[in-house]
VOLUMNU-619274 format. One record per residue (C-alpha): residue in three letters; x, y, z negated. Coordinates in steps of 0.2 Angstrom, whole numbers, plus 2048, in hexadecimal, padded with zeros to 3 digits. Layout:
BEGIN
ALAXYZ...
END
This chain:
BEGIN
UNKACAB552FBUNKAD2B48308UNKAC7B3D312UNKAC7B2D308UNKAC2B392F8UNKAB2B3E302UNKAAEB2B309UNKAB1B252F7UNKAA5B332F1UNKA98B2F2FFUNKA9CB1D2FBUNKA97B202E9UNKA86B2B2EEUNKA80B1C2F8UNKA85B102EAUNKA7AB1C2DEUNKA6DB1D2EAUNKA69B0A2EBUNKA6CB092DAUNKA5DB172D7UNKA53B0C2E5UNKA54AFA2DCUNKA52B032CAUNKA41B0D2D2UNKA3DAFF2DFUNKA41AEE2D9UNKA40AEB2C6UNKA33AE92BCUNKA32AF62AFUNKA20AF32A8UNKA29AE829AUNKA23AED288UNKA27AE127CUNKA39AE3279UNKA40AD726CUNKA42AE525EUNKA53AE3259UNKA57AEF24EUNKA66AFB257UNKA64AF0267UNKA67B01272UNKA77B0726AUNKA80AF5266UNKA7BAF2277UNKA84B0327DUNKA92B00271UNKA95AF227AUNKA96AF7289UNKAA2B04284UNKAAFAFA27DUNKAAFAEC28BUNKAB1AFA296UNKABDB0328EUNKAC8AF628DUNKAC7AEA29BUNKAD0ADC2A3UNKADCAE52B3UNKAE0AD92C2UNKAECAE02CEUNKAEAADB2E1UNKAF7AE12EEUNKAF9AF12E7UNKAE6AF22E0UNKADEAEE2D0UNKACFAE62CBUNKAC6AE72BAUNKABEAD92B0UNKAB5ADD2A0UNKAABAD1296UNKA9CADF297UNKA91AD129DUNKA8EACD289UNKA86ADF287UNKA7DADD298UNKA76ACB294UNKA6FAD0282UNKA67AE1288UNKA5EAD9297UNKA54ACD285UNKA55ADF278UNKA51AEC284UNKA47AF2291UNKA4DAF52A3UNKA4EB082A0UNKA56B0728FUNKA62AF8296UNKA68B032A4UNKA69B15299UNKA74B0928FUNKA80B0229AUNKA82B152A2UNKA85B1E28FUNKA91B0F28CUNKA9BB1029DUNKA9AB2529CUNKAA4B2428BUNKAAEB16291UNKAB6B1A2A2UNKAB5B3029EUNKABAB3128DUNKAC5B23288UNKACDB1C299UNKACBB3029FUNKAC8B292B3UNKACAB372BFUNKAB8B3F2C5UNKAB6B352D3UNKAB9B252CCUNKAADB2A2BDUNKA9FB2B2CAUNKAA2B1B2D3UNKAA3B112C4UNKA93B192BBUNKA8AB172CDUNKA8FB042CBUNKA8BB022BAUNKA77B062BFUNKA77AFC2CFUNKA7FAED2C6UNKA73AEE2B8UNKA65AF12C3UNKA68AE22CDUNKA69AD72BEUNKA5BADC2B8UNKA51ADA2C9UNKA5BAC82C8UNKA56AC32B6UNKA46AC92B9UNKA41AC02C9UNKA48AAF2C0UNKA40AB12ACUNKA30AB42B3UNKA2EAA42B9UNKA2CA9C2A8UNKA32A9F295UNKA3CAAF294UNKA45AAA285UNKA47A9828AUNKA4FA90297UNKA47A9B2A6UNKA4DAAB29DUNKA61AA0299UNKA63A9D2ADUNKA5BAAF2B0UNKA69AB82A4UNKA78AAE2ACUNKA72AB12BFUNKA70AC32BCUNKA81AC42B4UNKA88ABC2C1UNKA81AC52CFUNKA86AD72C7UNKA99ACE2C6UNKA97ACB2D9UNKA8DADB2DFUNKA9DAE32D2UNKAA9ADA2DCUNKAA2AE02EBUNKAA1AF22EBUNKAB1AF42E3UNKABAAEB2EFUNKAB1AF52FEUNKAB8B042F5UNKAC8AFE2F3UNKAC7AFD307UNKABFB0B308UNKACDB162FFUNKAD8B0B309UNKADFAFC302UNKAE4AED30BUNKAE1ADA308UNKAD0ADC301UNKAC8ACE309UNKAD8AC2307UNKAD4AC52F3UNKAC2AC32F4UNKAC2AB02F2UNKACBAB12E1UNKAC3AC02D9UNKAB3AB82DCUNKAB8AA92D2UNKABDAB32C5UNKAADABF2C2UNKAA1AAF2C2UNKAACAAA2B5UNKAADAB62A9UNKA9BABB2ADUNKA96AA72AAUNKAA1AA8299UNKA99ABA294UNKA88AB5298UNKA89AA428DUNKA91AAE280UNKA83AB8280UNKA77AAB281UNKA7EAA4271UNKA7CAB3267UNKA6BAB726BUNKA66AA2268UNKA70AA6256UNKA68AB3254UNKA57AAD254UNKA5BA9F248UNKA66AA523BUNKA71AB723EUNKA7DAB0231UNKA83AA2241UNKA8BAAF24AUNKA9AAAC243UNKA9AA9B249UNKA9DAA325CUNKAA9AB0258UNKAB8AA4257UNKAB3A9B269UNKAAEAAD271UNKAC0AB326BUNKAC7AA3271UNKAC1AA5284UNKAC5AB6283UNKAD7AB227EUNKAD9AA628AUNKACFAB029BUNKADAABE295UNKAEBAB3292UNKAE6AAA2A6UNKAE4ABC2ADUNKAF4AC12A6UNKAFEAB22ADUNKAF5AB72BDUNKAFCAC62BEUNKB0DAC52B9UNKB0DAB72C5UNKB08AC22D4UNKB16ACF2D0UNKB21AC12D2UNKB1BABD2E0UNKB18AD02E9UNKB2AAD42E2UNKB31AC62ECUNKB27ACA2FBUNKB2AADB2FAUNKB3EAD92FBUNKB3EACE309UNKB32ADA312UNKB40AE730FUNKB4FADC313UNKB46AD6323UNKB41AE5329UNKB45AE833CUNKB4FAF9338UNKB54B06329UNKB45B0E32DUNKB38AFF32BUNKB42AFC31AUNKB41B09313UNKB2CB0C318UNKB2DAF9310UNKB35AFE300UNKB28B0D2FFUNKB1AB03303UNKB1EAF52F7UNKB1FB022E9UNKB0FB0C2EBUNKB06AFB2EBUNKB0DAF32DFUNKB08AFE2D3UNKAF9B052DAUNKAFFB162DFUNKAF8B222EDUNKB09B272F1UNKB1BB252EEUNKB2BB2F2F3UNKB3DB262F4UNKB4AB372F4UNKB5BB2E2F9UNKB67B382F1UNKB79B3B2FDUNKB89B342FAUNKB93B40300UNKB96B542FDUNKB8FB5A30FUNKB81B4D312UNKB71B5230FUNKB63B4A301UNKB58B4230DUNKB43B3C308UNKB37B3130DUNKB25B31307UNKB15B23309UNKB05B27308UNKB00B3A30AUNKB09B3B319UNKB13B2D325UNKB26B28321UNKB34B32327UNKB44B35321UNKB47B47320UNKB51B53317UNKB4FB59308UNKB51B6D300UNKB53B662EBUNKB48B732E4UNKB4CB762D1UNKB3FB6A2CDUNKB45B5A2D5UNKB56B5F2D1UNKB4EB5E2BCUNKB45B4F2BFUNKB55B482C6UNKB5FB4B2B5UNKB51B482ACUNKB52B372B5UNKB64B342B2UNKB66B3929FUNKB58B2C29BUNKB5FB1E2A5UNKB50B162A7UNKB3EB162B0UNKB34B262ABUNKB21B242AAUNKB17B322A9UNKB03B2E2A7UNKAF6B392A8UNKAF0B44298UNKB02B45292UNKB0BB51288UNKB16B5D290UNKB24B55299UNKB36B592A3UNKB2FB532B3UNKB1EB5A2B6UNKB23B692C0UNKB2CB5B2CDUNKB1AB532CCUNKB10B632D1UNKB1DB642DFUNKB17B522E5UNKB03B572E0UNKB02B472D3UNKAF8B492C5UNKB02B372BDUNKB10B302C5UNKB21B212BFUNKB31B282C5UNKB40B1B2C6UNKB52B192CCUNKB57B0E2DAUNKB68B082DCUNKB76AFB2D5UNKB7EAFD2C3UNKB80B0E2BCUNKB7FB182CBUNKB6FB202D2UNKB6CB202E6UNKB5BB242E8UNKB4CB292DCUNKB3CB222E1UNKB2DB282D9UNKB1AB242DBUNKB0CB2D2D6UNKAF8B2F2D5UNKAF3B1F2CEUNKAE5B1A2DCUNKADDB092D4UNKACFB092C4UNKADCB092B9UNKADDB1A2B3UNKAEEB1D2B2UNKB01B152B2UNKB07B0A2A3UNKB16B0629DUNKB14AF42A4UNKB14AFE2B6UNKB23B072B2UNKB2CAF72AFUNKB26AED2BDUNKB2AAFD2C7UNKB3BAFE2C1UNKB40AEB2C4UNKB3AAED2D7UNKB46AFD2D6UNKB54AF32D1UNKB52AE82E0UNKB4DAF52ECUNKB60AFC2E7UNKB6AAEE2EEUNKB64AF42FEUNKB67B042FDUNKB78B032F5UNKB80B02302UNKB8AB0F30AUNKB88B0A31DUNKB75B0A31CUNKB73B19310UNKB7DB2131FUNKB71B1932DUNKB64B22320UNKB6BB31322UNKB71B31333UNKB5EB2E337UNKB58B3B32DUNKB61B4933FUNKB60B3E34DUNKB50B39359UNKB4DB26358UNKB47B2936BUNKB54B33374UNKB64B32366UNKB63B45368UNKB65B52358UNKB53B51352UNKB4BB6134BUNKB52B6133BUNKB64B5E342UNKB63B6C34BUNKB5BB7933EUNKB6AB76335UNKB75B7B343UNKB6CB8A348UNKB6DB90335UNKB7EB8D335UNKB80B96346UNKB75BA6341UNKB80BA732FUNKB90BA533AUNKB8BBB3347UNKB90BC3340UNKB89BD4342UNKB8BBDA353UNKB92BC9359UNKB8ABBF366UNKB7ABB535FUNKB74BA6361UNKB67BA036DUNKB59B9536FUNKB4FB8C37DUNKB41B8337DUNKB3CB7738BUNKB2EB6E389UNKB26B63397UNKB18B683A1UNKB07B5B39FUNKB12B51398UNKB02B44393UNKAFFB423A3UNKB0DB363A6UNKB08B2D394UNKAF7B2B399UNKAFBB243AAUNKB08B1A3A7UNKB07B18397UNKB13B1C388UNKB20B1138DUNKB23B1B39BUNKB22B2B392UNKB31B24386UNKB3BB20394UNKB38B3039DUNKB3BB3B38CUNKB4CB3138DUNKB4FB3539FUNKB4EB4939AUNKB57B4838BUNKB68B40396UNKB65B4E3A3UNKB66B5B397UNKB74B5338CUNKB7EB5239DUNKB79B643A3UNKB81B6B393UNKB8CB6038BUNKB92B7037FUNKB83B7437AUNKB77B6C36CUNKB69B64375UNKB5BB5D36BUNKB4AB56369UNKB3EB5C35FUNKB31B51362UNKB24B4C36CUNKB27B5437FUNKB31B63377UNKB44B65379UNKB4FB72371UNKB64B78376UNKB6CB8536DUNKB79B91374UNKB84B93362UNKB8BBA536BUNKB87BAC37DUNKB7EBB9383UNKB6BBBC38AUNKB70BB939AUNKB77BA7396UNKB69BA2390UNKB5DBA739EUNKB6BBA03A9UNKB69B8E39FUNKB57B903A1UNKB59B913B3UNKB65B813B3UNKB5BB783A9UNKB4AB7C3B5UNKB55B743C2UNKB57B633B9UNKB44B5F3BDUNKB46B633D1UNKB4CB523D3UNKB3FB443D0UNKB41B363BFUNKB41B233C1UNKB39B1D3B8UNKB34B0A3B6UNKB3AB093C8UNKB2CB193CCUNKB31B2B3D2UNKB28B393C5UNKB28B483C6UNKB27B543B8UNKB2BB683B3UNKB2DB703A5UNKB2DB8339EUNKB3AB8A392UNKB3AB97387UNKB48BA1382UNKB4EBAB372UNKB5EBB136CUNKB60BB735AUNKB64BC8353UNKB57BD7354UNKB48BCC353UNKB4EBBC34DUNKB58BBE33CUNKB54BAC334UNKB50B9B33CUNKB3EB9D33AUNKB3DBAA346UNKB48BA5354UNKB40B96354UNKB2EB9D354UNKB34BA9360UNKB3AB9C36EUNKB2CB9236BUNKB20BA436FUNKB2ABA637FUNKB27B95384UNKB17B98384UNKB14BA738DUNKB1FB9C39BUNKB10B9039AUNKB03B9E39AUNKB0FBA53AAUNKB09B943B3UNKB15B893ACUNKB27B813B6UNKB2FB923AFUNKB38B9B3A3UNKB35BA9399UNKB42BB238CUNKB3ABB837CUNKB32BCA37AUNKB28BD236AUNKB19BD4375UNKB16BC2377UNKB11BBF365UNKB00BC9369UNKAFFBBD378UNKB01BAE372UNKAF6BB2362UNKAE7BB536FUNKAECBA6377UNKAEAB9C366UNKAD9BA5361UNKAD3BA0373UNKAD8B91371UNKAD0B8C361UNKABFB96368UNKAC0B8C375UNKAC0B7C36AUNKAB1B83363UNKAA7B88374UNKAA7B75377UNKA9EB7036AUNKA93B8036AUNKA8FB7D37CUNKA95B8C382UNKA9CB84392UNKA94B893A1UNKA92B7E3B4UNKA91B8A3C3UNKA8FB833D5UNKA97B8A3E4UNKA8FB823F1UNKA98B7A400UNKA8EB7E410UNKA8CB72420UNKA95B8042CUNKA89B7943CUNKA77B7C435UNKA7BB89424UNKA72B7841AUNKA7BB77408UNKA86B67409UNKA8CB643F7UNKA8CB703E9UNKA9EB723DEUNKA9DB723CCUNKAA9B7D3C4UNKAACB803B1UNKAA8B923AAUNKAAAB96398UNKA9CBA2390UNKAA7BAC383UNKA9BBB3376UNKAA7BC2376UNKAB2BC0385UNKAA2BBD392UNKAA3BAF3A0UNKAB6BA93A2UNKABCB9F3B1UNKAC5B8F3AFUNKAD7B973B3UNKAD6B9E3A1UNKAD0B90397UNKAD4B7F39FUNKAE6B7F39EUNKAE1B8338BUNKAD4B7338CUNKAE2B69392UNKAF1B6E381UNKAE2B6D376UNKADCB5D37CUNKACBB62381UNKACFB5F393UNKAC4B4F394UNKAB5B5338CUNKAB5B63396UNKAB5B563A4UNKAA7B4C39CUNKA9DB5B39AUNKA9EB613ABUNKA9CB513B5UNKA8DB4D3ABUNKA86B5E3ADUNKA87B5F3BEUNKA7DB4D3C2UNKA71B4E3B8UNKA6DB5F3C2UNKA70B5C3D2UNKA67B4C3D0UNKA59B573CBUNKA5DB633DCUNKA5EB553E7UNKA49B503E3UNKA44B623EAUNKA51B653F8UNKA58B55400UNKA68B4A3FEUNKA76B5B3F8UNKA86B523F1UNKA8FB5A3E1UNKAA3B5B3DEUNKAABB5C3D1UNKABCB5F3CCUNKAC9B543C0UNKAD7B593B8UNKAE7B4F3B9UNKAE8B4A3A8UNKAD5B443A9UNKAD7B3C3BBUNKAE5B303B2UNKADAB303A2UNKAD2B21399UNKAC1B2839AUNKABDB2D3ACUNKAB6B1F3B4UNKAA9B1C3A4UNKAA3B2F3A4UNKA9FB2F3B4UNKA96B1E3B5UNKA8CB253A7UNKA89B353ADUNKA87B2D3BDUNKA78B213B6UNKA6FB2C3A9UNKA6BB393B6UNKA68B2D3C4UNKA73B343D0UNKA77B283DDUNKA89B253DCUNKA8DB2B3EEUNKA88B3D3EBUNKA96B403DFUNKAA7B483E7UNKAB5B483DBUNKAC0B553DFUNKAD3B503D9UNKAE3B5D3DEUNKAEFB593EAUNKAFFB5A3DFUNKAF5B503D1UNKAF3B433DBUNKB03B413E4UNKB0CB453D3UNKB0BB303CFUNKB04B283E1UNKB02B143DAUNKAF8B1B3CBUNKAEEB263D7UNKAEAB183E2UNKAE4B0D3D6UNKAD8B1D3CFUNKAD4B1F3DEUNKACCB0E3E3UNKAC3B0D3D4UNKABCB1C3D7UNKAB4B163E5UNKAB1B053E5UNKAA5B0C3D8UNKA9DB173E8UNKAA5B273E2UNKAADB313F0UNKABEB393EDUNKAC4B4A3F8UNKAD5B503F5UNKAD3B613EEUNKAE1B723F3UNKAE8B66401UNKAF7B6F408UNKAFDB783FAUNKB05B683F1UNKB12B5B3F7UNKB09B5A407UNKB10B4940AUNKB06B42419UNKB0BB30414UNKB07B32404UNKAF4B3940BUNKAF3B2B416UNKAF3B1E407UNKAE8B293FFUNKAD7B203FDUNKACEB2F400UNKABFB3540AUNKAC1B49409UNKACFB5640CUNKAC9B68408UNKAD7B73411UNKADFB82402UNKAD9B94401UNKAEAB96405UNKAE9B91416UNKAD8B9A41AUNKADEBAA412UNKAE1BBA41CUNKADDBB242DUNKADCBC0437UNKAEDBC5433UNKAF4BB4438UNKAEEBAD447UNKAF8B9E446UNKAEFB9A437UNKAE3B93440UNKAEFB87447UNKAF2B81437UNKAE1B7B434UNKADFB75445UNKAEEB69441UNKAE5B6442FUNKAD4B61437UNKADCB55444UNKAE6B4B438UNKAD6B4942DUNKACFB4243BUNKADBB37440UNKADAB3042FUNKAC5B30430UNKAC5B3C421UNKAB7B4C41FUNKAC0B5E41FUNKAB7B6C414UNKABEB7C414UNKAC1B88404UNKAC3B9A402UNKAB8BA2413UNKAB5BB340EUNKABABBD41FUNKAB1BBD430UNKAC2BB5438UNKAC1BA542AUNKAADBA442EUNKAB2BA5442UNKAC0B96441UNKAB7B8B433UNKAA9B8943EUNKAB3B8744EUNKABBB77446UNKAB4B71436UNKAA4B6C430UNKAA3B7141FUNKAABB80415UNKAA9B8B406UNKAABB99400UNKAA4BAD3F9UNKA9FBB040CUNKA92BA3408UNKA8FBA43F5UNKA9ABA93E7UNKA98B9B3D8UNKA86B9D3CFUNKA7FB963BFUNKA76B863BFUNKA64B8E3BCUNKA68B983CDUNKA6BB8A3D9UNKA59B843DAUNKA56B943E1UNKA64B993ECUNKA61B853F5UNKA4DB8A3F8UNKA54B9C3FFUNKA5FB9240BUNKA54B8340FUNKA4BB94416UNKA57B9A41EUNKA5BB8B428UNKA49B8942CUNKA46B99431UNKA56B9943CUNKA50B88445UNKA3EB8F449UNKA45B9E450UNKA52B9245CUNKA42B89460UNKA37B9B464UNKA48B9E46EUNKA4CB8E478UNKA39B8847AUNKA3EB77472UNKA43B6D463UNKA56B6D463UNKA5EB60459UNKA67B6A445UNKA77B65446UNKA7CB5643BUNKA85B5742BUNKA92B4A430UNKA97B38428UNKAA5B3841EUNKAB0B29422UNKAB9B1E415UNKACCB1C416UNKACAB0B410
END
């Protein structure tokens, strides 16, 4: 069941719902003095059967409206009936009416019963309100019976044109104007016809043959206008529709046009255009509206379209094929397509058939195609052909159908094709084709910071360096950030050694837009033969091998083993558990707290993102965020954290002073759209003042795009955030690129504090970092001190570190306690210098961090 079904089913509950409501609610059911007509109940439900059965259909832009003269019934049962008799009525009526004779699909069924009771129930509520106000049989009950019909016309009107807009159809409120004019109408001439008969009635039954000639004369004539109507709209959409196609801005647009045009015009769900090829070794190309996006791709001719096409031709003319047929030709081509009813056409000039288009799944309350659609569709056919007739543009067609619209490349159907050819032309034993894949490291990075124009200009940029890397190889884009060559012959060791080539490429800096980017990429590589016999699974096992190069750490190759299938298959599951653990809050924040390295007082606390696995246990970010960032999740991992953390340390900071939390961000999230509004939320429903929040951003993310950063950056704190540059030293390390930074903390790498003892001129390099911070006024903190030797040099020259020499990262329901066990600490320490020293000595301070800017 597809979305709209279930919005048009949930539609059609609440119609029925307030139906129930008005019905139970609003009118007035303690009538009982019915006129006594004798069969009131069933001539009453007759009529309502046939005005049903047989209505008046208006099409609109590729929708139809119904009008039906079922006012009449409606108008004498609110005088013969009571309200629950009325509405019993009007329901057995319409059941019989739209299920067994205009056989309407189930869900259309529903809505139309649901607004048969909340029409009738509003009239009556109507009529009601108004007859009670004097003679119900004179003129109070007159203005009573034409106001109720009018307002069931307009509360008709309205819900079927919200469900029209619901299931997706256009120009609803553009048609509202006229299809208003036309219900009061035909429920002012209904309601008076009506009126009529009942006065008739009373004074002589033998007079109602006076009104049957006027009654059949306004019904000839509102039918004759609708029908003018309509055929003049046809007109009028047929001549839109082929300038649409003819001014459409490429073969693309017209062709969307031309589907477009004819799914609406006949009020279809979805239409197909198969544009048949011109010459022996070019391909049958398709295009399809409605179920999924247009795109002109090859098509394999199955047996069944290859029938219906025959089936087409021997006929010579438009096929139309409603639903509770007999058996015909074409109905295994229409289970292919998943229609239920369906008008297949030919379009092109004279005799000769280019393309077959083909809609199906009739979508408006008519219940199925006529023959009148079938004609209109195939005079639009006719047209549509003299574009299409054409040999240069059915080439352009086809020529589009293999080639990227971005990059002019080989796209992915172009290039299936020539690795078919090139596994059928390798022979047993002979050298076998091989495939790489190179897809583009955070790739949406660049999108979502400089936005997708940049991204196509980039994509562009690769696609010429790879072209011009191997100028005999194919070279293709499959879409998206993914590139694919093939190597027709060659063996495993050309292959790696294009991967290696191909690596290079991203060494050098893009322009772009007058920018420098950098960007990597990792590769997979797979050659045919012992585990790769088809297509299929050369293909799958390129793309397997590109991923355990991301899995690897990305900005590498990896060539193709049987092993990496159980790999990537974890990597999958994990990644769809992962989905999951969000929503099911199994994300965890631990704190590792910073440490102010003169008095052993807790600084700051670090918020860092464990995953509790209901079967794996706790998992640290290394596993699952590079997962979170393919799948998307990235940001509201982000989200989660950042407000997590305020609102707890905000809590910490009422018991043990002014500690600071940081938190880390993600590239992709730094650049993203979202940042700066999660915080300030998180900021202001935990009350955290805006100063105690450190974000923590990489070095290499922020130098990848340095103007972007900048501008982050700022915002950031002109909002009273502080920004420290996280892993400094291990990235570009570009000191004028750090003294633009707008920044106001450097936190030196693990790297650099690492096996200290071992190194003693390590400690020269964090001499040299301290000193340049301070030239710059920015705070050093210090990561990684596990050994003695890192605890000796931290302290001689910074002020704050961290590390598992201090505390290892704990759960958030531990940090209350480990700050109260430290606050101890400290105390205890300072009471024992003043036992010691005979005096109060000053704690040392924690510092001021100085802003750049």
């Amino acid at each position: 069941m597809t979305r709209q079904t279930l919005q048009v089913a949930g539609f059609t509950s609440l119609i029925a719902l307030a139906a129930v409501a008005t019905f139970a609610g609003v009118v007035d059911q303690s009538r009982t003095s019915p006129t006594g007509f004798v069969g009131a109940f069933l001539t009453v439900a007759v009529l309502f059967t046939l005005t049903e059965a047989y209505p008046i259909h208006l099409h609109f832009r590729g929708q139809a409206h119904s009008f039906s003269l079922s006012d009449v019934a409606l108008v004498l049962g609110l005088f013969t009936l009571m309200p629950a008799e009325l509405l019993a009525s009007q329901l057995l009526g319409g059941l019989v009416a739209v299920v067994l004779l205009r056989r309407q699909r189930p869900i259309k069924a529903a809505f139309n019963l649901a607004q048969y009771a909340l029409t009738c129930s509003v009239a009556v509520a109507v009529f009601q309100l108004i007859a009670s106000r004097g003679d119900a049989f004179g003129v109070a009950g007159w203005l009573g019976a034409v106001a109720a019909a009018v307002a069931a016309a307009l509360l008709g009107v309205a819900v079927v044109s919200a469900v029209i807009r619901i299931a997706g159809g256009g120009g609803v409120l553009r048609d509202l104007p006229l299809l208003v004019a036309l219900a009061v109408g035909s429920s002012v001439m209904s309601a008076s016809i009506a009126l009529i008969t009942l006065q008739l009635l009373h004074v002589d039954a033998r007079a109602l043959w006076l009104v049957v000639g006027p009654a059949a004369a306004c019904a000839i004539a509102f039918y004759a206008s609708v029908r003018q109507r309509h055929r003049q709209q046809h007109t009028e959409f047929l001549y839109g529709a082929m300038r649409r196609i003819h001014e459409a801005p490429d073969l693309a647009g017209a062709v969307q046009e031309l589907l477009d045009a004819g799914r609406e015009m006949v009020a279809a769900e979805q239409a197909s255009l198969v544009l048949l090829p011109r010459k022996a070794e070019a391909p049958t190309v398709t295009a399809s509206s409605g179920v999924t996006a247009s795109e002109l791709v090859p098509l394999e001719p199955t047996p069944a379209f290859s029938l219906a096409l025959e089936a087409l031709k021997v006929a010579g003319t438009t096929i139309v094929l409603p639903r509770n047929r007999e058996a015909h030709l074409l109905d295994a081509y229409l289970a292919e397509l998943e229609a239920e009813d369906a008008i297949v056409t030919a379009v092109g000039a004279g005799d000769e058939v280019a393309a077959m288009l083909c809609v199906a799944n009739r979508g408006s309350d008519v219940a199925t195609f006529t023959e009148d659609d079938g004609t209109l569709l195939a005079a639009f056919a006719q047209h549509a052909g003299v574009v299409l007739e054409r040999d240069r543009i059915l080439d352009e067609l086809h020529d589009m159908a293999f080639t990227d619209g971005l990059t002019r490349l080989p796209n992915r159907a172009r290039f299936t094709l020539l690795l078919s050819d090139a596994l059928e032309s390798a022979g047993s034993g002979s050298p076998q084709p091989t495939v790489l894949f190179v897809d583009l490291d955070d790739f949406k990075t660049v999108n979502d910071s400089l936005g997708h124009t940049a991204g196509d200009e980039l994509l562009v940029e690769v696609a010429s360096r790879l072209r011009a890397l191997a100028p005999d190889t194919v070279v293709s884009r499959f879409g998206g950030d993914e590139f694919a060559l093939l190597l027709a012959t060659g063996s495993d060791e050309f292959g790696t050694e294009l991967a290696q080539r191909v690596l290079g490429l991203f060494d050098v800096p893009f322009m772009v837009g007058g920018r420098e980017i950098r960007i990597r990429a990792s590769i997979g590589v797979a050659a045919g033969g012992r585990y790769a016999a088809t297509v299929e699974e050369l293909l799958r096992n390129a793309d397997v091998a590109m991923y355990a190069a991301k899995d690897a750490g990305k900005r590498a190759f990896s060539a193709y083993a049987p092993e990496m299938h159980e790999r990537v298959k974890q990597r999958q599951e994990l990644a769809s558990a992962l989905e999951r653990g969000v929503e099911r809050g199994e994300i965890e924040v631990h704190y590792q707290p910073i440490i102010a390295l003169g008095d052993g007082t807790v600084y700051a606390l670090e918020a860092l993102a464990r995953w509790r696995h209901p079967d794996l246990g706790l998992l640290s970010p290394g596993i699952f965020i590079p997962l979170a960032e393919e799948r998307g999740l990235s940001a509201a991992l982000t989200r989660l954290v950042v407000a997590e953390a305020c609102t707890s340390v905000a809590v910490w900071r009422r018991t043990f002073g002014d500690v600071m939390v940081s938190v880390n961000i993600a590239p992709s999230d730094f650049v993203g759209e979202t940042l700066l509004g999660d915080i300030e939320g998180a900021l202001e429903a935990a009350g955290l003042p805006a100063r105690a929040l450190l974000v923590e951003i990489t070095e290499s993310a922020a130098l990848r795009d340095p103007a972007v950063t900048v501008r982050r950056l700022d915002e950031l704190r002109a909002r009273g955030v502080r920004v420290a540059l996280d892993d400094f030293g291990t990235g570009y390390s570009s000191l004028a690129h750090l003294r633009d930074l707008p920044i106001d903390c450097v936190k030196i790498a693990k790297e650099f504090v690492d096996g200290l003892e071992d190194h003693p001129a390590g400690e020269a390099f964090i001499v040299a970092i301290v000193r340049l911070a301070e030239a710059l006024e920015l705070e050093v903190i210090v990561e990684g001190i596990e050994s003695p030797a890192a605890v000796e040099i931290a302290q001689r020259h910074c002020r704050h570190g961290q590390g598992f020499h201090y505390s290892r990262p704990i759960p958030g329901n531990e940090v209350s306690e480990f700050l109260r066990r430290s606050a101890q600490a400290v105390w205890a320490g300072r009471a024992a210098e003043r036992t010691a020293v005979g005096a109060l000595r000053p704690a040392a301070g924690r510092g001021r961090l100085v802003r750049l800017r």
